[in-house]
C-alpha positions in Angstrom: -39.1 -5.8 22.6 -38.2 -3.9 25.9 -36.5 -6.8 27.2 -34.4 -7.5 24.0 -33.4 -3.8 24.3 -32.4 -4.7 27.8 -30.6 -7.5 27.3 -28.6 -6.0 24.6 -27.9 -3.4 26.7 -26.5 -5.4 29.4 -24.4 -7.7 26.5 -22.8 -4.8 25.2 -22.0 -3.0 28.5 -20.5 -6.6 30.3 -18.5 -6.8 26.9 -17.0 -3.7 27.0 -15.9 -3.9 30.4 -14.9 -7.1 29.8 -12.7 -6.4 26.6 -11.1 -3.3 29.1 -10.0 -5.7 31.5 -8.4 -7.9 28.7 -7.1 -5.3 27.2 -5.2 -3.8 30.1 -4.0 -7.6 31.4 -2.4 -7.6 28.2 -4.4 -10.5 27.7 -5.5 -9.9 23.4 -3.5 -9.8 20.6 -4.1 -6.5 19.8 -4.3 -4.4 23.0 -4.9 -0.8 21.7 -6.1 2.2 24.0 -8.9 4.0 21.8 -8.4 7.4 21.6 -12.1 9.0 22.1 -11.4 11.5 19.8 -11.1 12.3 15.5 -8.6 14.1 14.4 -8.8 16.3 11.4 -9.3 15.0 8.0 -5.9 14.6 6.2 -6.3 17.2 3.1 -3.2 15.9 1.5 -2.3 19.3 1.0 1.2 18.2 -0.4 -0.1 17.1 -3.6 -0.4 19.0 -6.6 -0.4 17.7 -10.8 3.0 18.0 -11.9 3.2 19.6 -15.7 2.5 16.6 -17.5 -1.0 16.1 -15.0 0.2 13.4 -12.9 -0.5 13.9 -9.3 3.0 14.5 -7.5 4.0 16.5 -4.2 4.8 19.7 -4.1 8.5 21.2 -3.9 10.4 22.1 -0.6 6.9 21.1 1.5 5.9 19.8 4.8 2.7 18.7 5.9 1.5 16.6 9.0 -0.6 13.6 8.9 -2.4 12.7 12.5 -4.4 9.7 12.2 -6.4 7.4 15.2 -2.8 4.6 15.0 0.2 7.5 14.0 1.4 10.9 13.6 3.7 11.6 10.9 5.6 14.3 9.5 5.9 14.4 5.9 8.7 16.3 4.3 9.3 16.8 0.2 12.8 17.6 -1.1 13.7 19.8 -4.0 11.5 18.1 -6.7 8.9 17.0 -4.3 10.2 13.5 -3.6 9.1 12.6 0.1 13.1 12.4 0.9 15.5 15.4 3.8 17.9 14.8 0.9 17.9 16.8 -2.7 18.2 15.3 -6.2 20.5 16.2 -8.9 20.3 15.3 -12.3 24.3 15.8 -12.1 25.4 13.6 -9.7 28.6 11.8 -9.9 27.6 8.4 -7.8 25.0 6.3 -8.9 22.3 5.8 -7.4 19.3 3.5 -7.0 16.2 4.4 -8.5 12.5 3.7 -6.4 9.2 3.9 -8.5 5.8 2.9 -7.0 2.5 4.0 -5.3 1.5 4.7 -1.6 3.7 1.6 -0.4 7.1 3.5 -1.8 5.9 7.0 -0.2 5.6 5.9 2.9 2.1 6.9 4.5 1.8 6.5 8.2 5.5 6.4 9.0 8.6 8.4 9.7 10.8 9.0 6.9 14.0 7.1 8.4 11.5 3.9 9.0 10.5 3.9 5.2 11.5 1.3 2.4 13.7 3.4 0.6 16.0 4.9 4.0 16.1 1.5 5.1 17.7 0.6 1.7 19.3 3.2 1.6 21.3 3.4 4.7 22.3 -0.6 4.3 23.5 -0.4 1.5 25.3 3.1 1.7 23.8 4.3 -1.7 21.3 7.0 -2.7 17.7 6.0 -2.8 15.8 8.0 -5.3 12.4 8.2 -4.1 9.7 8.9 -6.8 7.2 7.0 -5.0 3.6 8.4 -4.8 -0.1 7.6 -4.2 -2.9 7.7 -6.4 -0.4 6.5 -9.6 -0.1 3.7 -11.2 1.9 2.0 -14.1 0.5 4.3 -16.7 1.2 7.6 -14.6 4.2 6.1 -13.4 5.6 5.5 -16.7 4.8 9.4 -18.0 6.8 10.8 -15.4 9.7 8.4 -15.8 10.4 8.8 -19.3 9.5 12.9 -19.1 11.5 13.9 -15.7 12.9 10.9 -14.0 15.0 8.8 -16.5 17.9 11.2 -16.8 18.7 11.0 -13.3 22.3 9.1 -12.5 21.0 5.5 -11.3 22.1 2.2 -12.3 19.5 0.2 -10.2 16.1 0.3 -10.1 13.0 -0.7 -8.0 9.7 -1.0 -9.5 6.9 -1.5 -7.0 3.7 -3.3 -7.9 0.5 -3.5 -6.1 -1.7 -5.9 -8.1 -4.7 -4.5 -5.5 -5.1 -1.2 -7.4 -2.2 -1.0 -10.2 -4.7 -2.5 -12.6 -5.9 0.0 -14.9 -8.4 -0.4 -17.9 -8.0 0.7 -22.1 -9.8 4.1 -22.5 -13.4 2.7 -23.9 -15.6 5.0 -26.3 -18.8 3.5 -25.2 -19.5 5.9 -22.9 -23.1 4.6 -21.3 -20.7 1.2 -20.3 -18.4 3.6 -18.6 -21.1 5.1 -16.9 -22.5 2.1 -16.0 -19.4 0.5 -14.7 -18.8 4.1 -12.7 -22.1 3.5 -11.3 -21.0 -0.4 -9.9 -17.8 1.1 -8.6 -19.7 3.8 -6.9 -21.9 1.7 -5.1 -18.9 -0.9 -4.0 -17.1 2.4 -2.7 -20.0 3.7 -1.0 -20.5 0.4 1.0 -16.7 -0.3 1.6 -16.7 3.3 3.2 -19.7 2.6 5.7 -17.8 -0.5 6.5 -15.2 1.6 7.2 -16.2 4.2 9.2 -18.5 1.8 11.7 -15.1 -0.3 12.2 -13.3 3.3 12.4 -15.9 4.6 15.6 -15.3 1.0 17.5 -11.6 1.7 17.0 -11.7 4.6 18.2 -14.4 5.2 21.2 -14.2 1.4 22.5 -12.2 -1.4 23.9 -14.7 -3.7 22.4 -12.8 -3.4 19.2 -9.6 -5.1 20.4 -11.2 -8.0 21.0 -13.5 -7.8 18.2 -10.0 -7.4 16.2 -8.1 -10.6 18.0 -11.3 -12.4 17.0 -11.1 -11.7 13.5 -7.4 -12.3 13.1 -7.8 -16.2 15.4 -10.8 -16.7 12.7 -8.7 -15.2 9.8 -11.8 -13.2 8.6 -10.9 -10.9 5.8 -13.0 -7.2 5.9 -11.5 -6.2 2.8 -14.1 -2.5 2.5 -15.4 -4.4 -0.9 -12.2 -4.2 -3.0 -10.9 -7.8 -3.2 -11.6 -8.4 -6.9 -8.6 -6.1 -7.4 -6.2 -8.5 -6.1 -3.6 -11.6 -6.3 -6.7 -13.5 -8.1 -7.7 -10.5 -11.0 -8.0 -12.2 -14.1 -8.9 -9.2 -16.5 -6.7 -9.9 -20.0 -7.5 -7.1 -21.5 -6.6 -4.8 -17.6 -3.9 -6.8 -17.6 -1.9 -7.0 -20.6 -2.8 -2.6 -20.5 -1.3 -1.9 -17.5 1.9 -4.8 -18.2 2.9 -2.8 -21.2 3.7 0.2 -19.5 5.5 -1.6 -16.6 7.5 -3.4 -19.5 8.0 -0.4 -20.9 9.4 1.2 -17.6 11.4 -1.9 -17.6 13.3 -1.5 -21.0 13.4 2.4 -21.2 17.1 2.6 -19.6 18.7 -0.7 -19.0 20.0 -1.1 -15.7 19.9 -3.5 -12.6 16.6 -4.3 -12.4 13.9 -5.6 -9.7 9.9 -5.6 -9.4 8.7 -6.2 -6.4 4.6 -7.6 -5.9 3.3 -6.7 -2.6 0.2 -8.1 -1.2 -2.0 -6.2 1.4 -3.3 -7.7 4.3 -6.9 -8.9 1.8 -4.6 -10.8 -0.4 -2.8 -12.2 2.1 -5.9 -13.2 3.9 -7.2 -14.3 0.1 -4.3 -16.5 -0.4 -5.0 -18.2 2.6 -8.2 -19.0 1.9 -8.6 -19.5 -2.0 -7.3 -23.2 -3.1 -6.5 -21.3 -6.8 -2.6 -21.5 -7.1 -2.1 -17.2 -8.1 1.1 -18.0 -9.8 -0.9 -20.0 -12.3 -3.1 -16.9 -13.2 -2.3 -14.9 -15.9 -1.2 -12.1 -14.8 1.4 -13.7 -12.7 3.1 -15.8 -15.8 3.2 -12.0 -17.4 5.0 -10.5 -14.6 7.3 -13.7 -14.9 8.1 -13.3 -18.1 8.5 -9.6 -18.5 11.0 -10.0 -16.0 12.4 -13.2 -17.1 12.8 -11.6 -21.0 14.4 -8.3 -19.4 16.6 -10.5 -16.5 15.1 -8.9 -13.9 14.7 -10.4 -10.4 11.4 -10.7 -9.6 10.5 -10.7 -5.8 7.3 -12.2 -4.8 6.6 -10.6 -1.3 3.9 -13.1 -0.5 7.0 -15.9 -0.7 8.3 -14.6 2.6 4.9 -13.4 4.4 5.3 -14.6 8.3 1.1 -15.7 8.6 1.3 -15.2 12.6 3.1 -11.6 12.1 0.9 -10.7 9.2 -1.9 -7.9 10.6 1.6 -6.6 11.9 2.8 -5.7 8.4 0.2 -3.1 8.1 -1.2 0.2 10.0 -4.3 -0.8 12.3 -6.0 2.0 10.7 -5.1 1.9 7.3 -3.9 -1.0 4.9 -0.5 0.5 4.0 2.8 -0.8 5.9 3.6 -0.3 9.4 6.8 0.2 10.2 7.1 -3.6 10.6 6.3 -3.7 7.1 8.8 -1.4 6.0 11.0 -3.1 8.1 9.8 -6.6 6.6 9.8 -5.7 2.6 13.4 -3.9 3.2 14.6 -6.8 4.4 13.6 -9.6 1.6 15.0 -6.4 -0.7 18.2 -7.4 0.4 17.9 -10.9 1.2 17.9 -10.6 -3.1 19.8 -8.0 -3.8 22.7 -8.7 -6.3 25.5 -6.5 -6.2 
């Protein structure tokens, strides 16, 4: 036993030098300095129910948001959209309209590198943020037919993230709700110890970045024990629930329309590795043809994914896009855009 201990010792010590010298040669693919140090939690102090109950940001705010791969300013406006630019429901030019979770907010990155001030600045018209985290179609929907809907737009952008949009039907069996809180409790618990061991490599060793590069050359997907909610989710009953209120988003005012499906880095890593054609899944021939029956252009992210660029997309410490990603989804935007 005292030798293993030795030997182990030794491994681990002759690795970590070794991944140091790598890493300063430039030598992985990831090639990160670890920053012996945590910062302090993220309270999301910006958020606050709106009057309806939905979560939204406060009014007129700014907050900071230091994590172990960014530091980030964010800054609300005058109804607590993360945008440096008010909204009025009085406008004279139209604008385009932006509804969505995290991905539309922005987490991790400056304001001017997000979706919406990409769009925004190429094609010279207003960008209505009301993208926020911890929604989803449902929550989405209230606050687009209670406060958003009367703003002056003529386009809009509906985000889906098939990873965590999906909600269920309220259920009056209560002892299967507790049951199923139970499941999800435990899959949380042991997704969050996955994280946080990966989260002290990342950040007190070198070891990680080759740990990392090994991962991405084997394509091995650590998706924290979420991946059922994903590209392949195959819930009707989820489904069809949380596609009627993305329909209904859809028909409430008819304008220029466009959803567009987003795929973290687990469903891209999924994709690569499932033989099971998604678009022959249900939920996808639903998307299709709510958009097809409401001639919206539907834009299928994972269409345009670069494989060799795809860890790239996304923060190395979180799962939501870099600016790369930002960069990336703004771009196929337009590549679509019909004016």
């Amino acid at each position: 036993m005292k030798k293993f201990f030795i030997f182990l010792f030794l491994f681990l010590f002759f690795f970590e030098i070794s991944s140091i010298i790598f890493t300063h040669l430039g030598l992985l693919i990831f090639n990160e300095k670890p920053k012996y140090s945590y910062e302090p939690k993220f309270l999301h102090d910006w958020i606050e129910k709106d009057e309806n109950g939905i979560v939204w940001h406060k009014k007129n705010y700014k907050t900071r948001h230091i994590s172990r791969c960014f530091d980030v300013e964010y800054e609300t406006n005058n109804v607590g959209a993360r945008d440096y630019n008010d909204y009025f429901k009085n406008d004279e030019n139209p604008s385009i309209l932006l509804i969505g979770d995290s991905f539309a907010e922005g987490p991790g990155v400056k304001i001017d590198d997000i979706f919406a001030k990409i769009v925004e600045k190429n094609l010279n018209k207003k960008v209505l943020n009301f993208g926020n985290s911890g929604t989803e179609p449902k929550s989405q929907f209230i606050r687009y037919s209670k406060n958003v809907k009367d703003y002056n737009f003529d386009e809009l952008i509906y985000f889906f993230l098939p990873y965590n949009d999906y909600t269920s039907p309220v259920t009056e069996d209560s002892n299967q709700n507790e049951l199923d809180n139970k499941t999800q409790s435990t899959k949380f618990n042991l997704g969050q110890l996955k994280y946080q061991i990966v989260d002290f490599l990342s950040r007190f060793t070198y070891s990680y970045n080759f740990l990392r590069s090994a991962s991405y050359l084997l394509n091995v997907n650590a998706d924290y024990g979420f991946k059922n909610l994903s590209f392949f989710y195959k819930d009707i009953d989820n489904i069809n629930h949380t596609f009627n209120y993305l329909d209904r988003i859809i028909k409430l005012k008819k304008v220029k329309s466009y959803i567009v499906i987003i795929p973290t880095i687990y469903d891209i890593n999924n994709f690569q590795k499932n033989n099971e054609n998604y678009k022959d899944l249900y939920w996808y021939k639903k998307i299709s043809k709510i958009s097809s029956e409401n001639n919206t252009v539907l834009i299928d992210l994972m269409d345009y994914i670069d494989f060799k660029k795809k860890p790239f997309y996304f923060h190395s410490c979180d799962g939501h896009w870099s600016k790369l990603g930002n960069l990336f989804a703004a771009s196929i935007f337009l590549e679509n855009y019909k004016d």
